[in-house]
C-alpha positions in Angstrom: 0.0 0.0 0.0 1.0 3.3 -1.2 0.9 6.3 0.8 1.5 9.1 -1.6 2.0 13.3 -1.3 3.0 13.5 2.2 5.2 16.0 3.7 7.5 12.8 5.1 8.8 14.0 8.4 12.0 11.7 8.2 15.2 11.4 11.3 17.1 14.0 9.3 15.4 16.4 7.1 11.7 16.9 6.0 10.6 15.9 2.0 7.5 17.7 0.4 5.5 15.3 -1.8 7.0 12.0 -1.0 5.5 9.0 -0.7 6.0 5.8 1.7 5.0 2.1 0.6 3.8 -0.1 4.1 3.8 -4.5 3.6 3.3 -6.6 6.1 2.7 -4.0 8.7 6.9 -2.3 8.0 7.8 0.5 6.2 9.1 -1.0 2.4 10.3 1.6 0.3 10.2 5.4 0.5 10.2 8.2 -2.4 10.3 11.8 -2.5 8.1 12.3 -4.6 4.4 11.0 -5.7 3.1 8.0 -7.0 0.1 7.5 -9.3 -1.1 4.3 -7.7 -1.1 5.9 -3.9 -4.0 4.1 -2.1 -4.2 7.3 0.1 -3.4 11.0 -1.0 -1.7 13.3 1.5 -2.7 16.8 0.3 0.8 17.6 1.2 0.0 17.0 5.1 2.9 15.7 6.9 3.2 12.3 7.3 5.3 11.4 10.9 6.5 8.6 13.1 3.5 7.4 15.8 4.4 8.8 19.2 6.1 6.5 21.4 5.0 7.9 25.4 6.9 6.3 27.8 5.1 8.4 31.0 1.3 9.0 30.5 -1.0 9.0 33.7 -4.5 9.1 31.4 -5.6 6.0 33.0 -5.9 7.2 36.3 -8.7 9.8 34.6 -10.4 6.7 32.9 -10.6 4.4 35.7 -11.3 7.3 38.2 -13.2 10.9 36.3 -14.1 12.3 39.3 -13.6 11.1 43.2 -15.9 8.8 44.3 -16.6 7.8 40.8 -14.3 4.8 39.7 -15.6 2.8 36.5 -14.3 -0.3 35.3 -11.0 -0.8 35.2 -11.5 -2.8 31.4 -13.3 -0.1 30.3 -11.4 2.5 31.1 -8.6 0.8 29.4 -10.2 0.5 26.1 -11.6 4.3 26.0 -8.0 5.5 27.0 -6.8 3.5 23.7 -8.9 5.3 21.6 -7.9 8.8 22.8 -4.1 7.8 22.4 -4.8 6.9 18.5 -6.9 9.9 18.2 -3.8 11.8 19.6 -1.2 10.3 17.7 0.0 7.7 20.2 1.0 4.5 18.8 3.3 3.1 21.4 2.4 3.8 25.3 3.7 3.2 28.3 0.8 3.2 31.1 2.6 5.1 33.8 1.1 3.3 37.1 2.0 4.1 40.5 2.9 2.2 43.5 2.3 4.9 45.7 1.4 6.0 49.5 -0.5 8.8 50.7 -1.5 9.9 47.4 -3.8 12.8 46.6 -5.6 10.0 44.1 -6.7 8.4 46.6 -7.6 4.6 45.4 -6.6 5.0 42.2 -3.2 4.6 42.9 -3.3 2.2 45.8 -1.7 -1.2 45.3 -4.8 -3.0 44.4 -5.6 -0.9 42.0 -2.6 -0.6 40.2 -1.9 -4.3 39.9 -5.8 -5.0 38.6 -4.6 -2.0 35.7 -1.1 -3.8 35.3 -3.1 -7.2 35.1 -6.0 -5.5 32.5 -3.1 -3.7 30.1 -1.4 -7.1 30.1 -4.4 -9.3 29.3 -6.4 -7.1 26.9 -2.8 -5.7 24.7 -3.6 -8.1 21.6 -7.1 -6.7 21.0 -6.0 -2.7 21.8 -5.8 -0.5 19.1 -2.0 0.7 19.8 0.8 -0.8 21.3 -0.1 -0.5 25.1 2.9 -1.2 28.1 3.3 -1.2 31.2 5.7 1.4 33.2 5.2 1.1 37.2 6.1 3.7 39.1 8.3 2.6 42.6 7.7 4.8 45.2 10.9 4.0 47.5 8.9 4.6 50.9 6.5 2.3 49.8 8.2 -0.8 51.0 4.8 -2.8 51.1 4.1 -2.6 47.8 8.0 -4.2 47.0 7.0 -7.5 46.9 3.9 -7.4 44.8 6.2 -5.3 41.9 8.7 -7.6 42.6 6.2 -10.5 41.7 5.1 -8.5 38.7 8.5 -8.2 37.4 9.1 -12.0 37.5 6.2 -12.4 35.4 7.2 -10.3 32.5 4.1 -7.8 33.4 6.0 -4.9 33.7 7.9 -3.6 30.4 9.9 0.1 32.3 10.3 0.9 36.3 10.8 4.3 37.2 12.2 5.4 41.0 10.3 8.3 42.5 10.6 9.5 45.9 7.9 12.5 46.8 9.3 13.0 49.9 8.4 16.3 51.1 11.8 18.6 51.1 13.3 17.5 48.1 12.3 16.9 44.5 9.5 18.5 42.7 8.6 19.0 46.5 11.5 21.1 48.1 9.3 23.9 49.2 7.7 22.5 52.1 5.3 25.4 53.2 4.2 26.0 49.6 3.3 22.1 49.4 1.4 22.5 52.6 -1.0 25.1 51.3 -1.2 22.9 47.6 -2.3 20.2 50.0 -4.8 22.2 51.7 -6.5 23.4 48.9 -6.3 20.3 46.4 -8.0 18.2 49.4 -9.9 20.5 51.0 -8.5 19.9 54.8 -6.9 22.9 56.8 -3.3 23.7 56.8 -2.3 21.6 60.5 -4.4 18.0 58.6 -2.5 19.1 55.4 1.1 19.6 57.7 0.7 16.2 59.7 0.2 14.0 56.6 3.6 15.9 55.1 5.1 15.2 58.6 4.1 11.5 58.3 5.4 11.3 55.0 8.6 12.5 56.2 9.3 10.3 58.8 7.9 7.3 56.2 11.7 8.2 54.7 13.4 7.4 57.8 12.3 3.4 57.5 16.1 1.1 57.4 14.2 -1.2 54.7 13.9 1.6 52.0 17.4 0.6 50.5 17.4 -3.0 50.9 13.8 -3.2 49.1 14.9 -0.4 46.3 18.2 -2.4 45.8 16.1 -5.3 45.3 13.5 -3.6 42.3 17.0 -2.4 40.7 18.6 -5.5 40.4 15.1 -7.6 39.2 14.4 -4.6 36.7 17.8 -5.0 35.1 18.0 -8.6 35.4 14.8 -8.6 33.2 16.6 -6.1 30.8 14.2 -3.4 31.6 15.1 0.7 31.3 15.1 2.3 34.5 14.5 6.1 35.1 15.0 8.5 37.8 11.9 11.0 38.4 11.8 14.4 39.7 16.3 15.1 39.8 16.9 18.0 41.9 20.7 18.2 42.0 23.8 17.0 40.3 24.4 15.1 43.7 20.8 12.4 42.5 21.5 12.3 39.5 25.3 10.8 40.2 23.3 8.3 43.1 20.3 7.6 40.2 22.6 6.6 37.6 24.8 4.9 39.9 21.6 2.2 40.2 21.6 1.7 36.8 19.2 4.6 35.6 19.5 6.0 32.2 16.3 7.8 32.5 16.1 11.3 33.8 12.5 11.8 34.4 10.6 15.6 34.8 14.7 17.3 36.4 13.3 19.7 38.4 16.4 21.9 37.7 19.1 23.0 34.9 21.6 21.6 37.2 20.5 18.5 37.1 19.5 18.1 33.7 22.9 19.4 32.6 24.7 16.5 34.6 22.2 14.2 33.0 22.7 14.5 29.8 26.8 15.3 30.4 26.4 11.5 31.7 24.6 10.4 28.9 21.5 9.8 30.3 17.9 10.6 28.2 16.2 13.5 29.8 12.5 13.4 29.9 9.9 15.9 30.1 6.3 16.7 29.9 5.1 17.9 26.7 2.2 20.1 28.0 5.5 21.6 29.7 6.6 22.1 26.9 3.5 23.4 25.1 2.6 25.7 28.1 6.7 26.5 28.5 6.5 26.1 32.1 6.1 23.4 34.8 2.8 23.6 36.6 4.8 23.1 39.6 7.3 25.7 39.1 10.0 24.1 38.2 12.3 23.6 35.0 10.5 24.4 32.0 10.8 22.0 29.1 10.9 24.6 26.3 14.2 26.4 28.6 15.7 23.0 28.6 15.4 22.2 25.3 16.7 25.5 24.4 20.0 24.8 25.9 20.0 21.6 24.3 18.9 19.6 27.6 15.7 18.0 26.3 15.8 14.2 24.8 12.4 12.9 24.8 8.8 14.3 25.7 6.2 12.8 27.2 2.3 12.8 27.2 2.2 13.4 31.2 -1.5 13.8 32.1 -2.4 15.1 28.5 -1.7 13.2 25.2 -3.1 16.0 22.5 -0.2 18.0 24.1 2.3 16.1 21.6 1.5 18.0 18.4 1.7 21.7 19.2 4.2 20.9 21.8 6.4 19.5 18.8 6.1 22.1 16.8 6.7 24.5 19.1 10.1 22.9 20.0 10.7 22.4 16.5 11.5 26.7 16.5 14.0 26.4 19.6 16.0 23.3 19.4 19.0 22.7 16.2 17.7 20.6 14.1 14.2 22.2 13.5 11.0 19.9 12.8 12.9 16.6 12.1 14.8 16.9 15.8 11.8 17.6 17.7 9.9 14.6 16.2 12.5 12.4 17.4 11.8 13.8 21.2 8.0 12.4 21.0 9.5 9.3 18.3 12.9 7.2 18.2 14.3 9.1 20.8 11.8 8.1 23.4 11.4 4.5 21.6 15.2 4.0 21.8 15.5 5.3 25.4 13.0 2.1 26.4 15.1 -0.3 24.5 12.7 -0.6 21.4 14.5 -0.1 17.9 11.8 -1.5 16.0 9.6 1.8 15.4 10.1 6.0 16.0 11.9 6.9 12.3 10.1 6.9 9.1 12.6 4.5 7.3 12.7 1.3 5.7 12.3 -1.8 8.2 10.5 -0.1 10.7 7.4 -0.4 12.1 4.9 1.6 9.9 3.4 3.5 12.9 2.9 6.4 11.8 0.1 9.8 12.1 -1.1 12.4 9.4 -1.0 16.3 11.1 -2.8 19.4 9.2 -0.8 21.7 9.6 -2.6 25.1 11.2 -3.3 27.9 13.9 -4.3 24.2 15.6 -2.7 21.5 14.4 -5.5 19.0 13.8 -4.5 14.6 13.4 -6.2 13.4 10.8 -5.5 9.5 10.7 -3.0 7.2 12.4 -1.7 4.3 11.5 -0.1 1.2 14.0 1.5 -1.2 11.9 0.0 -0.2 8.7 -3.2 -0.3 9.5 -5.8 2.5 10.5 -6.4 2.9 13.9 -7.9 6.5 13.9 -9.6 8.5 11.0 -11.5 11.6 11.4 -13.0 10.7 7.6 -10.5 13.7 5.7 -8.0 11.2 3.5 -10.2 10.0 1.0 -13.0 8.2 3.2 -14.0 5.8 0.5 -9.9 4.7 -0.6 -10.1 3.8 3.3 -12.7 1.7 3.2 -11.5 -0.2 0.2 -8.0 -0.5 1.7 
């Protein structure tokens, strides 16, 4: 099957008119120019690599909409799918927490998060997109070690990520100001909000904390798995982080860190409605500012997954490189940085993931594609040619 006059976004420049040929699910043969026997005609609309998120936390909105209001965990499942290949998402790493004393409440207590593991796993084959599994290790959560430990010896979990939301550090250094965030977000007064911070605290203190995080380290690598850091604060973490194996920087909550990250050749990871909004929502390093100074690797959806598009093309005017770098952030970069080489470039061999983009004041998807096939059409590209192919 011919795809034919597309603006092909490709790893190192961008080609007007050209035309990709997909068998067997892989990309085959690529031109730059049109064909006459293209089963699908562009319009000139670019033609990129699927997005590959390795941190999206969209399930937590499908399983849970409001508080109070959890829904089936199968269900939300399969409506998150269909929003990720309406947005361009063709690879995605559910982003699951092992957490304590979170502001989600259920939704990220262990049960939960194992019966979302368990539902990615078991539905995968009949999803639209490629769906994974990244849990999230909370190191004061020593409980939970033993049921992601479990997990890991099953082959359920596919990335593992280290976080430690310890009050006083990280993306939560400013104590007082995450006292009065607390406050508000949960509705309790300022002494509830300051003795649940307190108890977190003191949660840090526990002697298990590095025996059990030694042991997630050394099952997540000896399954081959990539490990990332999450919320670097100082050159100081990110020297301990990588010394565990991480190559991962996730969300560096400062240029300091983010500079020793990548001077260690670690990926750095950010948000892309950071990047789209060109600031954190918590105040911290902004994606666009990192990416400026050449400190950005890979983007992620975060909490919002229609973010990718602008949020490309708005890094595509501040990083070297232009459009074809700041693809890679959202593409092979962020495939690569997981250990998948199969998919993230437009070129021959690869998986032929890819999603059509109109360019505009909004910059509207039109169709996606996961392995050749159409998983999302909003009816533009020649509605009937679909059907027939």
């Amino acid at each position: 099957m011919w795809l034919g006059n597309f603006t092909l976004v490709l790893p190192n420049e961008v080609v007007s008119g050209g035309s990709v040929r997909i068998e067997d699910g892989v990309i085959a043969e690529i031109r730059a120019e049109p064909v006459a026997n293209a089963v699908i005609d562009g319009g000139n609309r670019y033609l990129m690599p699927g997005f590959v998120d390795l941190h999206g936390d969209m399930i937590e909105r499908e399983i849970s909409p409001r508080p109070n209001a959890e829904m089936p965990i199968d269900f939300g499942i399969h409506e998150l799918d269909k929003k990720l290949a309406a947005a361009g998402v063709t690879t995605a790493f559910a982003a699951v927490s092992f957490a304590t004393e979170s502001v989600y409440g259920n939704v990220r207590s262990l049960e939960t998060t194992s019966a979302v593991i368990e539902g990615v796993n078991r539905l995968r084959d009949n999803l639209l997109i490629d769906h994974r599994v990244h849990a999230r290790y909370e190191i004061t959560n020593v409980g939970a070690a033993a049921t992601l430990e479990r997990l890991l010896e099953a082959g359920e979990i596919d990335m593992v990520s280290l976080t430690d939301h310890t009050p006083g550090q990280g993306q939560y250094n400013n104590i007082e100001a995450y006292v009065l965030s607390m406050s508000e977000r949960r509705s309790i007064s300022i002494e509830t909000a300051q003795e649940m911070i307190n108890k977190r605290i003191e949660m840090r203190k526990n002697p298990d904390i590095e025996t059990r995080l030694s042991e997630i380290v050394a099952l997540s690598r000896k399954h081959g798995l990539s490990l990332a850091s999450h919320d670097d604060d100082s050159v100081e973490k990110v020297i301990e982080m990588q010394a565990l194996g991480v190559t991962i920087s996730e969300f560096p909550v400062t240029m300091a860190a983010a500079e020793e990250a990548v001077r260690r050749g670690l990926y750095t990871l950010m948000g892309a409605p950071n990047a789209l909004r060109g600031k954190s929502m918590s105040g911290n390093l902004s994606a666009l500012e990192a990416a400026k100074a050449g400190l950005l690797s890979t983007i992620a959806a975060d909490y919002h997954p229609a973010a990718f598009v602008p949020a490309v093309f708005k890094l595509a005017d501040v990083v070297t490189g232009g459009l074809p770098a700041a693809v890679a952030m959202a593409t092979s970069n962020a495939a690569r940085a997981a250990g998948i080489t199969d998919r993230g470039e437009i070129a021959i061999g690869q998986h032929a993931d890819l999603v059509v983009i109109e360019h505009g004041d909004v910059h509207r998807i039109r169709a996606t594609f996961r392995d050749g096939r159409f998983v999302y059409s909003d009816g533009t590209l020649h509605p009937l040619q679909i059907l027939a192919a």
